[in-house]
Structures are given as structure tokens and as C-alpha cells.
C-alpha positions in Angstrom: 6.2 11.8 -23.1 8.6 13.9 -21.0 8.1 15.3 -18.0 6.9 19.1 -17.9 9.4 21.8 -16.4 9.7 24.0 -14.0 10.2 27.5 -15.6 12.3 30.3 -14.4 10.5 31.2 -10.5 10.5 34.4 -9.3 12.1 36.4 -6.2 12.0 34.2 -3.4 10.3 36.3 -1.5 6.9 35.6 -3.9 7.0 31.5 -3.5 4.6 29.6 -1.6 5.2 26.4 -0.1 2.1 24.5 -2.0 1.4 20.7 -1.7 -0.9 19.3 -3.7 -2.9 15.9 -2.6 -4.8 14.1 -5.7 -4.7 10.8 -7.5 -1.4 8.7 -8.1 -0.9 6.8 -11.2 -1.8 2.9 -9.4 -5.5 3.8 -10.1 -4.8 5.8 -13.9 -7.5 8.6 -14.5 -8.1 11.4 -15.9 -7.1 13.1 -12.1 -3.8 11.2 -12.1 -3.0 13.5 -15.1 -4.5 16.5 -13.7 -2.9 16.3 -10.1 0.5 15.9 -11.9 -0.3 18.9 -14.5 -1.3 21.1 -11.9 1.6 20.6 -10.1 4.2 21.1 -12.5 2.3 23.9 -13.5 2.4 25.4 -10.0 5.9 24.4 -9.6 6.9 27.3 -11.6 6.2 30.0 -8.8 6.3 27.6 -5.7 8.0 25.2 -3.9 5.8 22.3 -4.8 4.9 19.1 -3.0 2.8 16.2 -3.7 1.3 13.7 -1.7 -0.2 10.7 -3.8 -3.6 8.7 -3.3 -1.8 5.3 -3.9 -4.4 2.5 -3.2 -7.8 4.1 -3.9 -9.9 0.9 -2.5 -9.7 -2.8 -2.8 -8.5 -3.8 -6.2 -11.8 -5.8 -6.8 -13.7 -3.4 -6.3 -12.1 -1.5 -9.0 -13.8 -1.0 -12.6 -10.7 -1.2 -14.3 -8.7 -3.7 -12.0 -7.7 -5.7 -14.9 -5.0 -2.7 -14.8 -4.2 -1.6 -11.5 -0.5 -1.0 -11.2 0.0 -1.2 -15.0 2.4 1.1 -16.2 0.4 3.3 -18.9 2.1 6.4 -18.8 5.3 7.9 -18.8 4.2 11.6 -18.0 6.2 12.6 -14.9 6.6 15.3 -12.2 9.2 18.3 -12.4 12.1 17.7 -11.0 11.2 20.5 -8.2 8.4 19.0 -7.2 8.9 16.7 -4.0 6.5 13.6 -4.0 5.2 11.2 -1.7 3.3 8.4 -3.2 2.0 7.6 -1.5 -1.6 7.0 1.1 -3.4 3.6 0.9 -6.9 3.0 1.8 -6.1 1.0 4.6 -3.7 3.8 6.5 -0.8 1.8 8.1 1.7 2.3 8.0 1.2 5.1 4.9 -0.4 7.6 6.2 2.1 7.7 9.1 4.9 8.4 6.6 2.4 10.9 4.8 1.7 13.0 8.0 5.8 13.2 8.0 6.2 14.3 5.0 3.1 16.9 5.4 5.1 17.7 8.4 8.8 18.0 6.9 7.2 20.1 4.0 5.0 22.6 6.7 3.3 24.0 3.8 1.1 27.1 4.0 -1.6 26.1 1.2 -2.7 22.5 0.5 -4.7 21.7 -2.8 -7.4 18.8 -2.5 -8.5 17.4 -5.5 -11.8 15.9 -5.2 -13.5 13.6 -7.0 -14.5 10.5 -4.8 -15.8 9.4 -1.9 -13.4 6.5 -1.3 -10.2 9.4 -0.6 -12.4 11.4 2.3 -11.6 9.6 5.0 -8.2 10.1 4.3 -8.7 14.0 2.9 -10.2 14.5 6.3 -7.3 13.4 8.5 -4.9 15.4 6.1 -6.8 18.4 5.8 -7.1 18.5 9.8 -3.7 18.0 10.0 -2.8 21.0 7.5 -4.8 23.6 9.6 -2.9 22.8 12.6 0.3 23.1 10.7 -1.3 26.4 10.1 -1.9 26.0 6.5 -4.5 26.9 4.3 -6.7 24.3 2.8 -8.0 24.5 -0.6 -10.6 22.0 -2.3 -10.4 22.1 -6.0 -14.1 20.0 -7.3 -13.7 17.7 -10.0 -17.2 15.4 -9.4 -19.3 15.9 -6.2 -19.4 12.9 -6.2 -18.4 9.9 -8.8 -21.5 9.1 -10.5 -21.1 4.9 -9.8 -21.1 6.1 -6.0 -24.0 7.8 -6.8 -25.9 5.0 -7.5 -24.8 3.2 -4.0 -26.8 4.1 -1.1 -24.6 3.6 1.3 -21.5 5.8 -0.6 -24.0 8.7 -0.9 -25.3 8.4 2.3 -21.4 8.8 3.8 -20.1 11.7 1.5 -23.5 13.8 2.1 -22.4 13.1 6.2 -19.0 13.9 6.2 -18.1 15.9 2.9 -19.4 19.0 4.8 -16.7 18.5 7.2 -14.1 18.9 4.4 -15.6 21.3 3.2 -15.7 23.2 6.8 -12.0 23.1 7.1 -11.5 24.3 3.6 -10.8 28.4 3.1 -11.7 28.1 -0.5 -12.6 26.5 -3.4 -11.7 25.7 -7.1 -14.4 25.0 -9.7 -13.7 23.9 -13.8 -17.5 26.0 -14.6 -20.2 27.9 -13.5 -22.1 25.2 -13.6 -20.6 23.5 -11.0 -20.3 26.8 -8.6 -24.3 26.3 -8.7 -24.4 23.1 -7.6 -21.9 23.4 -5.3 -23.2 26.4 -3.6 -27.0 24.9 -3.6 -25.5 21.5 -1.8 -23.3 22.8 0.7 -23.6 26.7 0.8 -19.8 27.8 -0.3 -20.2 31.8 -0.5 -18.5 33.4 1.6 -15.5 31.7 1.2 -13.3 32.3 -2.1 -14.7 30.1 -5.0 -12.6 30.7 -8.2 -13.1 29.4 -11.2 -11.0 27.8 -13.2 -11.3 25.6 -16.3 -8.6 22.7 -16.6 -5.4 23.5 -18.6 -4.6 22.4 -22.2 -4.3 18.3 -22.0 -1.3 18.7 -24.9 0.7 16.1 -22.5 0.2 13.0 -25.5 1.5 15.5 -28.6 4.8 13.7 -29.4 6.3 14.2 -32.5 7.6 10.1 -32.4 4.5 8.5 -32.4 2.9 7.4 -35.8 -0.6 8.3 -36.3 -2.9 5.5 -36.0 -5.4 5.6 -38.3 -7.6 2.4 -39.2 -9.9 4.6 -41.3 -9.0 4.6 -45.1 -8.1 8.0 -46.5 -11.6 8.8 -48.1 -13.6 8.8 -45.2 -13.9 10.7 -42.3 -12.6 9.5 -38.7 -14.8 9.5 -36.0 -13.3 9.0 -32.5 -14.7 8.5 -29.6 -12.2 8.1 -26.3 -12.7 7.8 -22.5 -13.8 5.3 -20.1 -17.2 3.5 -21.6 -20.2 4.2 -18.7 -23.5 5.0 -18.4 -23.6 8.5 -18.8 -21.2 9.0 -21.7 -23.8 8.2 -24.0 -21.7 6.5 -26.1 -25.0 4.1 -27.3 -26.2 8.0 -28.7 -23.4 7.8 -31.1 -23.6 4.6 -32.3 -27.1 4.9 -33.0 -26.7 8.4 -34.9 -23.7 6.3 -37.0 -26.6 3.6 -37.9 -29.1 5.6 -39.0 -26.5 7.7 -41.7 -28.0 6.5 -45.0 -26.3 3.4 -47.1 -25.3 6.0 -49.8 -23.2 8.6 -47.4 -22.0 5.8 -45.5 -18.8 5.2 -47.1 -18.0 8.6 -46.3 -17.4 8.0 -42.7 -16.0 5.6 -40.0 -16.3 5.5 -36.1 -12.9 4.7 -33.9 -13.9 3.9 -30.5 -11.3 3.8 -27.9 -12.3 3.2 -24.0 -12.4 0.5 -21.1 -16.1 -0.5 -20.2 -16.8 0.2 -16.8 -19.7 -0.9 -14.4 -21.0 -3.5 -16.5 -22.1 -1.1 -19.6 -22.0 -3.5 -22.3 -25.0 -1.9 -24.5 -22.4 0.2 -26.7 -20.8 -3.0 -27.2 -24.0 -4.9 -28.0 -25.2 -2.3 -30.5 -21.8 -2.3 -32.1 -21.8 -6.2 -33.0 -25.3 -5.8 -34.2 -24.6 -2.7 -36.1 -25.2 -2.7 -39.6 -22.1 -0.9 -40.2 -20.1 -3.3 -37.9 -17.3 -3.5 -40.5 -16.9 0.5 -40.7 -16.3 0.6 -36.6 -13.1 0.0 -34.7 -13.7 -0.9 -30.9 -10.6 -0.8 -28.8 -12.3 -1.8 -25.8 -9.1 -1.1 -22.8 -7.7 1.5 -20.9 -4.4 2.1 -24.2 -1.1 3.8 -23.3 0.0 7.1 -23.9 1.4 6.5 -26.5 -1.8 5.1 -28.2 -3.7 7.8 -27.2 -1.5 10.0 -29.4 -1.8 8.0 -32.1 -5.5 7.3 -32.1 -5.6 11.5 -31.0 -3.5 11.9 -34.4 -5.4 10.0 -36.4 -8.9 11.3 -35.9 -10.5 14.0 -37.9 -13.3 14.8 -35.5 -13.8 13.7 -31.9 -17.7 12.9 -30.8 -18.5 12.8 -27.2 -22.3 12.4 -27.0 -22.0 12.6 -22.8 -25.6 12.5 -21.0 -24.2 15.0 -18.2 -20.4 16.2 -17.3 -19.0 18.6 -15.5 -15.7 18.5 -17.1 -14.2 16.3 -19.6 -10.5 15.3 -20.0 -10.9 13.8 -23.9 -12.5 17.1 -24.9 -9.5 19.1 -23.2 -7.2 16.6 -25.4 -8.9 17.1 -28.5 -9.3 21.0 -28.3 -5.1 20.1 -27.7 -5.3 19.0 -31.1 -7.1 21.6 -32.9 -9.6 18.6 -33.7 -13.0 19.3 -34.2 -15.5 18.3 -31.6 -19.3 17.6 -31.2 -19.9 18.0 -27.8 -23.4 17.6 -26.1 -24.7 20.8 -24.3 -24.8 19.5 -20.8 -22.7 20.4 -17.1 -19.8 22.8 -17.6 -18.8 21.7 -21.6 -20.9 24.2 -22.8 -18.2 26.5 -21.2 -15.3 24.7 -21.7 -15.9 24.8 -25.6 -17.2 28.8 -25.3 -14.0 30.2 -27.3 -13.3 26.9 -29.2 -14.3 27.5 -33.0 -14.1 24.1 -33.5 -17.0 22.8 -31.6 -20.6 21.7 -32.7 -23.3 21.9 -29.8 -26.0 19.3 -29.7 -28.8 18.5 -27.1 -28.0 15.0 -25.0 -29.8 12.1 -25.7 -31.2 13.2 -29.0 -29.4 10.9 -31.6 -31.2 12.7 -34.6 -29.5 16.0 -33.3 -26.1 14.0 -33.3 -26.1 12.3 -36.7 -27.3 15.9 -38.0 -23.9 16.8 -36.3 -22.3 14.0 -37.9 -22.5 15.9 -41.2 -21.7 19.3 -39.9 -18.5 17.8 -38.3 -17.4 15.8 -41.5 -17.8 19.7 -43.9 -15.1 20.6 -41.0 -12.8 17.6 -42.1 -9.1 18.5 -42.6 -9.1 21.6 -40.4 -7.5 22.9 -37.6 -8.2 25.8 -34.1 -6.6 27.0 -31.4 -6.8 25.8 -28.1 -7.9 28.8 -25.8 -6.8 27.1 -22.5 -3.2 27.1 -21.4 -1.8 26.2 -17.8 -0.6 29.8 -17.6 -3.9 30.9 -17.2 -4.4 28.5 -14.7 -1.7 29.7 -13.2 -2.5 33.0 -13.1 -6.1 32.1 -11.4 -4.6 30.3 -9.0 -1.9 33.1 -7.7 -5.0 35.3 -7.9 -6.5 32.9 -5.6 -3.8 32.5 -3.1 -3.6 36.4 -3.0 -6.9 36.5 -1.4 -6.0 33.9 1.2 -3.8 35.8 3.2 -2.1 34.9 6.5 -4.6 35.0 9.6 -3.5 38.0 10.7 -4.8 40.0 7.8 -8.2 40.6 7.0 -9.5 38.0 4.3 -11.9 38.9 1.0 -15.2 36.9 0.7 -16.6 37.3 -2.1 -16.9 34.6 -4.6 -14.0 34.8 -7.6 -15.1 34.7 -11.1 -12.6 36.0 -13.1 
């Protein structure tokens, strides 16, 4: 996978000196991709900086430790762009050398991407340290907060103290849904301030014409895929559940590819698959696979199921909308509106594997065709320079109502 480019960039006089701080590629998630597709993105109006979360927390700690510092991917930034990667947990001497940089690059807006608790320490420092440069700080909401931190006393009890401070020195906001702009607003009181919302970009970054579709389904049936990181509330146990109950006679008709790392110890998808009565109609590929693999297993699917429990944005529904590939897609957080003007998508209630295996043969009469994707980063684009418009220079009066677009 190539690198995206900067297009042709307008007068000078229209550029912004923009640095974007998110997720490196040490820790690989779906925000590693996002930070470095945002920023390309950007990169075609702006100067463009980046300043990289390197070392997230203590590799044990890690779900997916087994591949910290693995190289997975070979997306990279724009040549424009400037990057620092970039800040460790543990400061010294990083964040030194990233308060230099922050410094060299004096930007005037600075794009947070949010979606942990373990980067606010540092988001904090870096955000304080953009205002006195006199730039404006923007906080664009992936999680509020991950939902394994969730679950830890001690994380929530931190975030709920010191997110607000973030959030104080921020001059607005970026949400995927309305869904989120709710939540948001009830927890920490946004309006105001500029909240705009924008839904994430197309994830087209694994289409390459050189990779061979993998498919371990035989031609007669149709493929099933399921792709992310295996947790609790992907709901992943749903699906496999729905694909047991599809009677002996229809079976034959279908097959279930699942492709994801287990995280926190959520080994009941992988329980239910051994005992599964259709064990030898199921293909587990249970790591964290390479681009490259995700292509292929993207390629070879005919459908994509993602039976999530709640969401407020999904990266393997934005790469199988990339496809065209239809999608059954639970009705929870902000998917419902990410899939809004996507003909390709079946809505079912969560938890309810009778709704899903119902889907199962909705989705399968869909087999063999194709839609359009109706996100593009030029629309992201385009929200964001609406969004920058309304954060003018001190000076000038500034708007306050929320952004919808």
C-alpha cells in the first residue's frame, strides 16, 4: 500500500499550519490509520504536522503485546507532511524533543485524537503548550473512553478528573455521529463551543490491485467475514450462534471467515467455535494480519457481519462499505448513521441472534453485488475547513453554535 498524496494546495494565503497528535503505528489500531488518513487528507490545503503517540503504556499491559513494534503496515504519510514519532509514556527525554518540534512548527490549530485514557497525561501537557503558542486546540472523539478502561476503577476514576481539563482548553470539537454529540454534551457540557460532525473517510487504504483474494470458502457458498479485534462488546459470540442455528439443509450454502486478535481474555467466541457443529465450515484467523491480508480476506468476502453490542464508530464497517460489500450491521452507537446512505446494509437489533441469522439470509440473496461508498476524505475535508473557518484568530469575534452540517 502506497502512501496517499498531497494534491494540488491552494494560494498560500488559504493554508493553515495544522498538526495533528494521534496514535503511531508501535501500538497498530484502527486510530494509527485514522491519524495518518486524516492527515494526508488535510495535507492537501495545509502545512501539515504530526506528532506521534509512540509508546502507549507498558508493553505488558498491552492486549495485543505479542505485536508491539511489528511491522504490519506499509501505509505511510505524504511526503508534506512533517512527523515526529514520536511521545512515550514515560516522557524523557520524548516529550522534550516533541515540545521542540511543537515549537519549530508554531502551529495555529492542533487536532487531538482521543480515544484513551493512557495518552491524557501527555494530551494535557501538549494541549497547554499549543494555547500558549497561541494555537487553537481541537479534540476530535473517537471513544470517551476505551471500553477495557471502562471496566477499571481506577482508569475511569482519572479520565472523569482530568478529561474536563482537556476538554477546557479545547475551542472545539469533532464527533463521527450524532450519537456521540449526545453523550458528549450530557458528560461534559460541549455547546457553546463548535462541535462538528464528521463521519470518518472511506477506509479504501488496503484496495491493491496486487494482492490475491483470499478466499477459503468454496465457490458455492457464501462468505461470511467477520474482522476486528475479538472483545467483549463486538458480539462476535451473536454471530456464531446465529451461524449454528442455520438448519443442516441451508448449511452448505454458507461459511463464516473470522479474522481478529482476542483481546482481554474473550475466549467465548473461540470456545463456541471449537464446539460448533459447523466447526469445519468456519475459518478462525485468531491475530492481528497485515495489510496485505486484510485485502485479501476484504477481497474474498461476499458479506461482512459485525454483530457489535455498542459502537460509536467502526473502522471494519468503513473498510467494507470501501468495498462495496454488503454488511449486517447491528443498530447500536453511531453505525446506524454511518450506514444511512449505504444500500448495502441490513439493520438488526444487538444481542438478538434470531434477528441476525434472519439477516444471514437476507445478506446471502445480496451475494455477488456491489454499492457505492458515500464517504470520501473530501467531504471530510470540506467539514473540517468549515470548521476551522469558524475558529478564527482571537481578535475576531467567534461563532458558537454547535455545527451539524
Amino acid at each position: 500500500m502506497g502512501s496517499d498524496q498531497a494534491g494540488r494546495r491552494p494560494a498560500e494565503s488559504r493554508q493553515a499550519q495544522v498538526c495533528v497528535i494521534g496514535a503511531g503505528t508501535r501500538f497498530l489500531s484502527g486510530i494509527s490509520y485514522y491519524t495518518l488518513r486524516l492527515a494526508n487528507a488535510l495535507a492537501r490545503s495545509h502545512q501539515v504536522s504530526v506528532i506521534l503517540m509512540r509508546r502507549l503504556l507498558p508493553a505488558f499491559l498491552y492486549p495485543g503485546r505479542k505485536r508491539v513494534g511489528a511491522k504490519l503496515t506499509q501505509l505511510e504519510f505524504a511526503p508534506a507532511v512533517q512527523v515526529f514519532d514520536g511521545v512515550d509514556w514515560f516522557w524523557m527525554p520524548s516529550l522534550v524533543r516533541a515540545l521542540l518540534f511543537l515549537l519549530r512548527r508554531r502551529p495555529s490549530i492542533v487536532v487531538f485524537q482521543w480515544w484513551t485514557g493512557t495518552v491524557l497525561h501527555t494530551y494535557l501537557l501538549l494541549a497547554l503548550a499549543s494555547r500558549l503558542l497561541g494555537a487553537r486546540v481541537i479534540v476530535e472523539f473517537h471513544e470517551v473512553l476505551d471500553t477495557g478502561e471502562a471496566k477499571l476503577p481506577l482508569a475511569q476514576a482519572y479520565v472523569a478528573q482530568f478529561l474536563p481539563v482537556l476538554l477546557r482548553l479545547a475551542e472545539g470539537f469533532v464527533v463521527h455521529s450524532e450519537y456521540d454529540r449526545r453523550i458528549l454534551d450530557e458528560r461534559y457540557g460541549l455547546r457553546g463551543r463548535p462541535v462538528a460532525l464528521i463521519p470518518l473517510g472511506s477506509f479504501d487504504h488496503y484496495q491493491n490491485a496486487s494482492v490475491r483474494a483470499y478466499r477459503p470458502a468454496p465457490s458455492s457458498c457464501c462468505n461470511l467475514l467477520f474482522f476486528g479485534v475479538i472483545r467483549p462488546f463486538k458480539g462476535l459470540e451473536d454471530l456464531i450462534t446465529a451461524f449454528n442455528s442455520i438448519p443442516q439443509e441451508e448449511a452448505g450454502g454458507y461459511w463464516l471467515t473470522i479474522v481478529g486478535e482476542t483481546w482481554e481474555g474473550w475466549t467465548l467466541p473461540s470456545d463456541l467455535v471449537a464446539r460448533s457443529r459447523y466447526w469445519e465450515r468456519i475459518t478462525f484467523v485468531n491475530r492481528y494480519v497485515r495489510d496485505e491480508e486484510v485485502a485479501a480476506y476484504f477481497a474474498g468476502a461476499d458479506a461482512v457481519v459485525l454483530p457489535y453490542h455498542r459502537s460509536s464508530a467502526s473502522g471494519p464497517l468503513h473498510v467494507a462499505m470501501s468495498y462495496g460489500l454488503p454488511v449486517v450491521v447491528t443498530r447500536v452507537g453511531g453505525l446506524t448513521e454511518a450506514v444511512a446512505d449505504y444500500k448495502g446494509a441490513i439493520l438488526v437489533p444487538p444481542k438478538d441472534p434470531a434477528a441476525l441469522r434472519r439477516a444471514l439470509t437476507e445478506v446471502a440473496g445480496m451475494w455477488g453485488k456491489r454499492f457505492s461508498d458515500p464517504h470520501s476524505w473530501e467531504r471530510t475535508l470540506a467539514r473540517y475547513e468549515a470548521l476551522f473557518a469558524v475558529l478564527k484568530p482571537r481578535h475576531e469575534s467567534q461563532k458558537t453554535e454547535a455545527i451539524g452540517w
